[in-house]
C-alpha positions, -999 to +999 in steps of 0.1 A: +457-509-297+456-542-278+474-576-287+457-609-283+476-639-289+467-678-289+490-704-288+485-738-307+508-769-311+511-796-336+535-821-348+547-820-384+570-835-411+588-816-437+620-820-462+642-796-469+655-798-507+659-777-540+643-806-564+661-783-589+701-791-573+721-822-570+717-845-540+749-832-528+746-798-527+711-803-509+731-824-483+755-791-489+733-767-481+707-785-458+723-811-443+705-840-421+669-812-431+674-831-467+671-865-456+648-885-479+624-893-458+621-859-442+620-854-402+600-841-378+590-812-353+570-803-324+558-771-335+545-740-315+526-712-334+513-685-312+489-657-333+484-629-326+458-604-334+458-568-325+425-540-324+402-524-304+379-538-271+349-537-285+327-512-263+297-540-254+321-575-249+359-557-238+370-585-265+392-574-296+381-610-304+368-639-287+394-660-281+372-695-283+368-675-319+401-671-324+415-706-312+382-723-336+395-706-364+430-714-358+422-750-357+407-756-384+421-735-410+457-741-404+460-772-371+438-795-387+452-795-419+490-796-403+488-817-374+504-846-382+510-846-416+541-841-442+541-806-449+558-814-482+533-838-492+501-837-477+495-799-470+477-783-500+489-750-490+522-759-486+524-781-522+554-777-546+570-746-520+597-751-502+589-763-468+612-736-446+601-719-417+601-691-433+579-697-461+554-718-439+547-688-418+537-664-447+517-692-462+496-694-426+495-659-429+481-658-463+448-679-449+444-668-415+448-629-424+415-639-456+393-658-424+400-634-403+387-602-423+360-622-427+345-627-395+361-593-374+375-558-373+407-573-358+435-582-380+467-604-377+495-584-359+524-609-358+525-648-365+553-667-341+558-703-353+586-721-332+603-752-354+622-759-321+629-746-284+648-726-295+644-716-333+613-696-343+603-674-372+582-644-368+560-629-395+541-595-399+528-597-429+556-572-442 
């Protein structure tokens, strides 16, 4: 088995908040994350995708492929934008980490069967430096 990864960044918005909880226990619980009007991050998501070189090309997948799909299934519907407002995929969910992850997941493990024999091994989104989530479709 061989591991392929590509890594993407964008810039996104979210807020963190329990619409169901008090204002105060959101600050409580979230802090400065349940600001109002949100904040933002510079986001790293690196995917990676694991299979077989296939005997004619040595690829498990072409990574121009892999880095088009990438971008427009999940960058250009992130980059930019309010994760809490303006991401269909993301709509009424709470904007974590943790949940965005399995939601990219969700789409990029559907276009990928689609197209190869290779499938998702781990997603790696990094909110910060030095704060990342990984995901393995567990």
């Amino acid at each position: 088995m061989v591991y392929v990864s590509r890594k993407e960044h964008f810039n996104a918005a979210h807020r963190l908040f329990n619409p169901t909880w008090s204002d105060e226990k959101n600050s409580e619980v979230f802090g400065a994350c349940a600001n109002v009007n949100g904040h933002g991050h510079n986001f790293e998501l690196i995917v990676t995708v694991k299979g077989e070189p296939h005997p004619d090309t040595g690829f498990v997948i072409d990574l121009k492929v892999l880095a088009d799909l990438v971008k427009t299934e999940i960058i250009d519907k992130v980059d930019h934008r309010n994760l809490n407002v303006d991401v269909d995929f993301m709509r009424g969910k709470m904007a974590s980490c943790e949940v965005f992850v399995v939601e990219i997941w969700k789409i990029l493990d559907q276009a990928l069967a689609q197209i190869t024999e290779a499938r998702l091994h781990r997603i790696r989104l990094y909110e910060t430096p030095r704060n990342y989530v990984d995901y393995y479709g567990e």
